[in-house]
N, C-alpha and C positions, 0 to 999 in steps of 0.2 A: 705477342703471337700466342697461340692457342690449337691444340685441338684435343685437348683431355678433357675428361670427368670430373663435373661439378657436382657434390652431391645437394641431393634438395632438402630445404630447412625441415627438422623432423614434426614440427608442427603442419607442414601439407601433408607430407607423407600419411601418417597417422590419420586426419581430416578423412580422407579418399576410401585410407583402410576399411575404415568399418563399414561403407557400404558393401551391400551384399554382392558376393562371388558371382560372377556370370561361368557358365557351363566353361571349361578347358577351351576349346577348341574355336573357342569364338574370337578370340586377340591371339591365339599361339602362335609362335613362328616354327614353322616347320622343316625340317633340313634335308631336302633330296640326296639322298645317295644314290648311286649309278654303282652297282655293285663291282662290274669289272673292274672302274675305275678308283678304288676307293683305295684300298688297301689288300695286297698278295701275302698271304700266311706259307705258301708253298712253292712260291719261287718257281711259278710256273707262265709267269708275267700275266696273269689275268685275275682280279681282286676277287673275294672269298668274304663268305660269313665271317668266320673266325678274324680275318683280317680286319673287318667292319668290328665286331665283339670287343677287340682290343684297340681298335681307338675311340670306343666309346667316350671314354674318360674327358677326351678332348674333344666333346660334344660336350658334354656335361659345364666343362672349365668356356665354351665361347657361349653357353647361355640358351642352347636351344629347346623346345618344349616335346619337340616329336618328331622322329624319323621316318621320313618314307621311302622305303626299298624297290627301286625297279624291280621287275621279275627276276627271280632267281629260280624258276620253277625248270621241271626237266623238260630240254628245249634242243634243237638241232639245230639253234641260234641261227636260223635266216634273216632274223629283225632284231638282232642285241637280244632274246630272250620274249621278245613280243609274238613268238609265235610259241604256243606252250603245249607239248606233248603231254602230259599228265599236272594237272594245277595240284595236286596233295603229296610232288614228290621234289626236292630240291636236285636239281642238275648237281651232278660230281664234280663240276669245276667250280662251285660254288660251296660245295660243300655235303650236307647230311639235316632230316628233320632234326637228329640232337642238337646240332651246329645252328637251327634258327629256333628251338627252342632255349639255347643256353642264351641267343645274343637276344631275345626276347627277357627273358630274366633278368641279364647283367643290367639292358636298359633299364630295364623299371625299379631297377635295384636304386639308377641312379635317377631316378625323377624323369626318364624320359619315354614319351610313349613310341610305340613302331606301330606305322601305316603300311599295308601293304599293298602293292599293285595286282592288279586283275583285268583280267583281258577278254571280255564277254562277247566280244563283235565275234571274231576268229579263234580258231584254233591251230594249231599246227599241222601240216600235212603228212602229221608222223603221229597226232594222236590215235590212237585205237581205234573211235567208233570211223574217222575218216580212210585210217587203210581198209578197213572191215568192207565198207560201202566200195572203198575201189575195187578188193579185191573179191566179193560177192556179185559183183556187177548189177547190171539194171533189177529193179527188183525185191534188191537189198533193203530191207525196213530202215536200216542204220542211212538211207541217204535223204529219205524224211528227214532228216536233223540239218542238213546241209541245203545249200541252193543248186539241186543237180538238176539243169535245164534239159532236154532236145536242141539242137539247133536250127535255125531256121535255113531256108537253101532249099536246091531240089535234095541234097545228099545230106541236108543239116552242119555242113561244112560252115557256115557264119554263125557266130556266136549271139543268145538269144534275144539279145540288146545291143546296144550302143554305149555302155554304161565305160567307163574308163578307171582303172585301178590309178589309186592317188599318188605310186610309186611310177608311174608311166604307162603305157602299154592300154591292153583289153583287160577288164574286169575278168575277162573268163577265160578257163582254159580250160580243152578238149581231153575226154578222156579218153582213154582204151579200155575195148571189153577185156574180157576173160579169153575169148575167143582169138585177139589181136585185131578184133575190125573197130573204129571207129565211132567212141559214144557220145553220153553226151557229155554237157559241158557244166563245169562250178563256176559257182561266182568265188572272186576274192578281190574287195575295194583296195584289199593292199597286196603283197608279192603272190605270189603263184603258191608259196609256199605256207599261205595264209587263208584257208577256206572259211568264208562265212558261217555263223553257225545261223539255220533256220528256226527265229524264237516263236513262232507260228506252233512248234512241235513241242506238245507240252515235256515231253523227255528233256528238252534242253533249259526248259526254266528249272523243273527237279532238280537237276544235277548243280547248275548252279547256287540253289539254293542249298544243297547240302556242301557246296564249297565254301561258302561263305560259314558254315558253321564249323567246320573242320577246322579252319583255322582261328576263326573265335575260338572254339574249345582248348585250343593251342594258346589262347593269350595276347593274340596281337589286337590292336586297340581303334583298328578300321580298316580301310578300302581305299585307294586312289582307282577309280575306273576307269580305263582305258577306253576311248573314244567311245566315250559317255552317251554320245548321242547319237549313236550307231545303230546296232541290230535291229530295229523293223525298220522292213523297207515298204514303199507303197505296193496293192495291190495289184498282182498282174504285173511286177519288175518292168512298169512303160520307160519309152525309148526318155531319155535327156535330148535338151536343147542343143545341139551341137553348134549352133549360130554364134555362142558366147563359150568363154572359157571357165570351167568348171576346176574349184577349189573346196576344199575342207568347211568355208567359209559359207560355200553358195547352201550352206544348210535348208535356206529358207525356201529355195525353190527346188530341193533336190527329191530326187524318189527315192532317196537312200541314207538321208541325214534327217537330225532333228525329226521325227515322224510324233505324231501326239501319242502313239504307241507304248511307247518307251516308259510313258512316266505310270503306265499300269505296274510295269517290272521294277522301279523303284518303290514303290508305295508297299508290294511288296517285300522287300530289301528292309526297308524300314521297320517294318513289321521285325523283321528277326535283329536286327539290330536293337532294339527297344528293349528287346527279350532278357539281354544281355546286362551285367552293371558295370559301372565305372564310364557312361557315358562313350559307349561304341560310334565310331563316326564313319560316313561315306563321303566322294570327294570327287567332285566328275568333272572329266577332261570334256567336255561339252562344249565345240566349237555351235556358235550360232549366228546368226544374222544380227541381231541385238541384244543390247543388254536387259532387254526385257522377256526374250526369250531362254535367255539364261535362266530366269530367275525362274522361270519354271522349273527347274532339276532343286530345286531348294526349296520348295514350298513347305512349309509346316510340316506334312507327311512324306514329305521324298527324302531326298538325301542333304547332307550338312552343310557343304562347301561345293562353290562349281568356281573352276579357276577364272581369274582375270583375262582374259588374252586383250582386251582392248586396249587395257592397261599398258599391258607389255608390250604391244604393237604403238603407243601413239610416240609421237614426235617430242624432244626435247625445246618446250613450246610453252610460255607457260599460262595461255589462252586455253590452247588444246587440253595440258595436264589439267588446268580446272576445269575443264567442263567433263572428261571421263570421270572428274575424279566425283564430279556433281551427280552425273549419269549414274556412275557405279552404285554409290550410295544410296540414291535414290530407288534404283532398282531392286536392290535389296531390301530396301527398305520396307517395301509397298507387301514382301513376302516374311518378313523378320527374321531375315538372315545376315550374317554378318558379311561386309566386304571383304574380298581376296586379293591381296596384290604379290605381285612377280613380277622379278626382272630378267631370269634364266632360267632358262630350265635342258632338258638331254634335246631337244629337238631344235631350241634354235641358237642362232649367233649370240655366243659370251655378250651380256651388254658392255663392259672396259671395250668391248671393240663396237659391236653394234648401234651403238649411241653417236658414233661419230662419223659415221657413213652415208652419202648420201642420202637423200630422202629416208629418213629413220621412220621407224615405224616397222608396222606388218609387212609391209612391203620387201623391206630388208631380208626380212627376215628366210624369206623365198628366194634369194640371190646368192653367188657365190663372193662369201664374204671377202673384205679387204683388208690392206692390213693397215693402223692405223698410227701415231702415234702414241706408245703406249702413254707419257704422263700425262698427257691429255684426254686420251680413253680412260685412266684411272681415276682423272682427278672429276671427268663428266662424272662416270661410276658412284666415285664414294657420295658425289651428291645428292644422287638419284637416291644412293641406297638410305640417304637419312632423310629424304624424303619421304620414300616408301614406307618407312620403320616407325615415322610420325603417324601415319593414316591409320583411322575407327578398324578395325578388323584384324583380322589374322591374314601374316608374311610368310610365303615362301623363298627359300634359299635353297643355291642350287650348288651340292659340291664345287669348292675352291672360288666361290665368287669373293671369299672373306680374307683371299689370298691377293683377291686384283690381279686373277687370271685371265689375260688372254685368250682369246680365240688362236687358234693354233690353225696359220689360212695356207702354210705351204706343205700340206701332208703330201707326199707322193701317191699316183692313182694305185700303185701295186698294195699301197697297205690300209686302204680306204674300204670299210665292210658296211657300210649304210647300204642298205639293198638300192635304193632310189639314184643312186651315183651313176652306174653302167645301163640305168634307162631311161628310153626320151620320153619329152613331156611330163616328169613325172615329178615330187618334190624336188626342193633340191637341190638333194642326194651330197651334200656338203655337213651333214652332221657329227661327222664323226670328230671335225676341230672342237666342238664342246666338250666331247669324252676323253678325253687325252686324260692319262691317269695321275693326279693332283702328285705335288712333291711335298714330304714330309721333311728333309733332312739331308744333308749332305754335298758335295760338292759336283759329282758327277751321275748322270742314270742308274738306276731311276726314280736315285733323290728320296728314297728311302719309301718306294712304293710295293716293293721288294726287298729281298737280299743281297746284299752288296753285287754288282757286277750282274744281277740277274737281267732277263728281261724284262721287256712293257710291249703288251699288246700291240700300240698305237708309241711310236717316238715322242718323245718330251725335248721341247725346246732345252739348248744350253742357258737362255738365258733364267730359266727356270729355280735356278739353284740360290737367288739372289731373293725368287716369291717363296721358297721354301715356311712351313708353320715353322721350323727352328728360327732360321734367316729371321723371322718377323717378331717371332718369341718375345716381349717382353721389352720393346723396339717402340719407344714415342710416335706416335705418326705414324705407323703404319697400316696397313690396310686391316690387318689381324686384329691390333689392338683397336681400332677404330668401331669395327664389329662387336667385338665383347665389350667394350662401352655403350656404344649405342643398347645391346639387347641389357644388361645390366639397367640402364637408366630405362629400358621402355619394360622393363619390371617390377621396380621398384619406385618410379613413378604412376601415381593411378589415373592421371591424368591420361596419360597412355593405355589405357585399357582397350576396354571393348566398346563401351561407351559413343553414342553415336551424340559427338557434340563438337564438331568441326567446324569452326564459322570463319569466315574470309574475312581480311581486313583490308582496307584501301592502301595502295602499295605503286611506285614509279611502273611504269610499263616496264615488263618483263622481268618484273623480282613479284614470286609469289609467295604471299602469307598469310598463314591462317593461324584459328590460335584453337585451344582445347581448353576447356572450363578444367579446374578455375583458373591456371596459371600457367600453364604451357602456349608456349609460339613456336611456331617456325618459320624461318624464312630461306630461300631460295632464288639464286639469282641464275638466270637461267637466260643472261645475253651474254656476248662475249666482252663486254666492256665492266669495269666495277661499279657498282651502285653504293651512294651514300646516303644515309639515313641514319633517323636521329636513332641514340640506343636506345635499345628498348626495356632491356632488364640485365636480366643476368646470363650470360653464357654459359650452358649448360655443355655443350656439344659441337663443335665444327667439322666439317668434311677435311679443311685443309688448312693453312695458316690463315690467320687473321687479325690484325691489329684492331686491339680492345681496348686501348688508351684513351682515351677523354670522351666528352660528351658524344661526340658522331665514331660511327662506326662504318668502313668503306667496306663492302662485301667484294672480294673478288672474283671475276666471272666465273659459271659453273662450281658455286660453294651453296652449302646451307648449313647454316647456320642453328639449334635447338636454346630457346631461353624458358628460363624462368623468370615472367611478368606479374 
């Protein structure tokens, strides 16, 4: 039985070495933090720079390339920090600009770069130039920057469209004058509290352009953009199809997603990103119709990375995973940009729970989660994740997945703050069981995410204290250690690169294997019965126990397997 680290003979090692360095950011794995949720310095149960700063360390020690920070900007937190009053000032409950300049330094002190999120669709409805425009009334040059409509009606009382905000509800909400009568109306695709910004107004590309160098000049080392494939909208905001149902997805028929607009505003972006050294990067949350659509946010001159979701949406399947995983590649390919995979991230269902739920996929992911059996959800999990961790391109990881956390599916409604939860139609609104804030340590809440006895934002299951990083610390087999092996070996083997040399091998139905020049395989059994086949080399790597004795080797369902051949 097995699931340790084999190291590989130093003769490939060395072979691989000497070819030439591909740019950072093309194989990196990346490690989402969710600031609330991460670590508390102030015992005020909601996580903090400072708290992020000092567990660096233990970033460093599981092996990852670069962090990427939700927002932490100053915020009146209606969307977790997605709605941002000022983008160049850090929220007091997160902290101080010293406070993400120091955790910017410790990182890079320790080999690790920080990404930062940015939110260019909306603003908050507490940013300056948006009260300015309210409280100026009709008029206001400041509502240029915004989508301030008329309403339609004899009185203008109906809203200018039909357009449906993605949290539930009317895209749009009525104003009041100055006077107290009745104006007009904003757009916001997401809460009320979330006003569109109008990129039509050249003020609004300005400003964002000097945002983006404000915090270059600060040191941080890119961009995650937040729905990427947002702000232009078609001309004349026409009515949607209301005959069909409308999602983040329906990008390709939307008046409001995906626009060919957008990639003027990257190409842009790129321009000042270039300017910069140390190989600055962008990263767009760019939901689209296809994966060839995608690949337009990544073209030569636009931005670096645009996330997987197809990836993360498909089935535990192992027909399905090869042909995304074909798709993907290819896609990229055709633009030369590297592939993106992900299995969690702050918006949808933990995969340990999500992988084992009815009709898996995207689909899921839109549902109110269930709860499942954990060894089961862990042991799909650690599979997936050595799967994932095998594939040409650069991994994202999403706080506490390397813990084999849970989806957290019984939060009561009174302490649930996803805007999308208390309205109809809209996501969701079940996010908040991802953020639950990770356990470091200890036997009871909140496991060391705080000060002893202190609070958590969001309740942490009791069974939690058993996923703890100490509980796992230095622990055969567990999911912890599982993780800093896997990244360990997909660094120091160059097989694992960036490298786009993936080829499939012939394999029983439902165990998939493909292998990486020169001498890397992996395999994957992905039915619920064990598969036997002949061995193939040497074991490198397992998701879970595995008898390695003699000529054949029996995979047990939901295992993969890493060799050197």
């Amino acid at each position: 039985m097995t699931d340790q680290l084999f190291a590989l003979p130093t003769a490939e090692r060395d072979d691989a070495a000497a070819a030439a360095p591909s740019p950072w950011w093309r194989d990196a794995v990346i490690y989402q933090i969710y600031p609330r949720s991460f670590a508390d310095s102030d015992g005020d149960g909601i996580g903090d720079l400072p708290g992020i700063r000092s567990r660096l360390p233990y970033l460093r020690e599981l092996g990852v390339d670069a962090v990427w920070l939700s927002p932490f900007y100053a915020s009146p937190q209606a969307d977790a920090g997605y709605d941002v009053a000022d983008y160049r000032m850090v929220d007091p409950m997160f902290g101080t600009i010293a406070d993400a300049q120091g955790l910017i330094a410790d990182a890079h002190g320790l080999g690790i770069r920080v990404i930062v999120d940015l939110v260019p669709n909306h603003s908050s409805d507490q940013h300056e130039w948006f009260r300015r425009a309210i409280a100026e009334g009709p008029g206001s040059p400041l509502r240029g920057r915004y989508h301030f409509q008329p309403g339609q009606g004899e009185n203008g009382e109906l809203p200018p469209n039909n357009w449906k905000s993605i949290f539930g509800g009317p895209a749009w909400t009525r104003t009041t004058d100055p006077d107290g009568t009745p104006g007009d109306w904003y757009l916001h695709l997401f809460a009320p509290e979330q006003p569109d910004f109008n990129w039509e107004h050249p003020a609004v590309a300005d400003e964002f352009r000097t945002i983006l160098r404000f915090w270059l000049d600060l040191g941080v080392d890119g961009f995650r953009i937040d729905v990427a494939h947002g702000m232009v909208k078609a001309e004349g905001l026409p009515d949607i199809d209301e005959s069909r149902e409308w999602h983040l997805l329906d990008a390709g028929i939307s008046p409001c997603f995906d626009r060919d607009g957008v990639h003027e505003i990257y190409r842009s972006w790129r321009r000042i990103l270039d300017e910069y050294p140390g190989e600055r990067i962008a990263v767009a949350e760019a939901w689209a119709p296809t994966l060839e659509r995608v690949a337009n946010y990544v073209r030569p001159d636009e931005l670096h990375q645009a996330f997987n979701f197809s990836y993360l949406g498909t089935a535990w399947d192992a027909a399905d995973q090869r042909k995304v995983i074909d798709d993907s590649l290819e896609a990229m390919r055709k633009v030369g940009a590297p592939a993106t995979w992900t299995l969690s991230n702050h918006d949808v269902v933990r995969h340990t729970t999500r992988m084992l739920q009815p009709n898996d996929g995207d689909e899921v992911a839109g549902r109110k989660p269930i709860d499942v059996d954990p060894a089961a959800g862990q042991r799909r999990a650690r599979a997936a994740t050595l799967l994932m961790l095998a594939l040409p391109g650069s991994a994202y990881l999403y706080q506490g997945e390397e813990l084999g956390l849970p989806e957290v599916v019984d939060l009561p409604p009174e302490v649930r703050q996803d805007p999308a939860f208390h309205r109809a139609n809209g996501q969701d609104g079940y996010r908040d069981g991802c953020r639950v804030p990770i356990p470091w340590d200890g036997d009871r809440t909140p496991y060391g995410f705080g000060p002893p006895d202190g609070p958590s934002w969001l309740p942490q299951p009791e069974s939690w204290a058993q996923l703890s990083v100490a509980a796992q610390q230095g622990r055969p087999g567990s999911t912890l250690e599982l993780y800093r092996a896997a990244l360990a070996l997909r660094h120091s083997d160059p097989a694992l690169g960036a490298a786009d040399n993936l080829t499939w091998c012939e394999a029983p139905e439902g165990l998939l294997v493909f292998e990486r020049a020169p001498h890397f395989r992996c395999t994957v059994n992905m039915t619920a019965a064990p598969i036997r086949i002949p061995m193939p080399g040497r074991a490198l790597l397992t998701s879970g126990p595995v008898d390695l004795d003699g000529a054949e080797v029996e995979i047990p369902a939901d295992t993969t397997i890493w060799w050197s051949v």
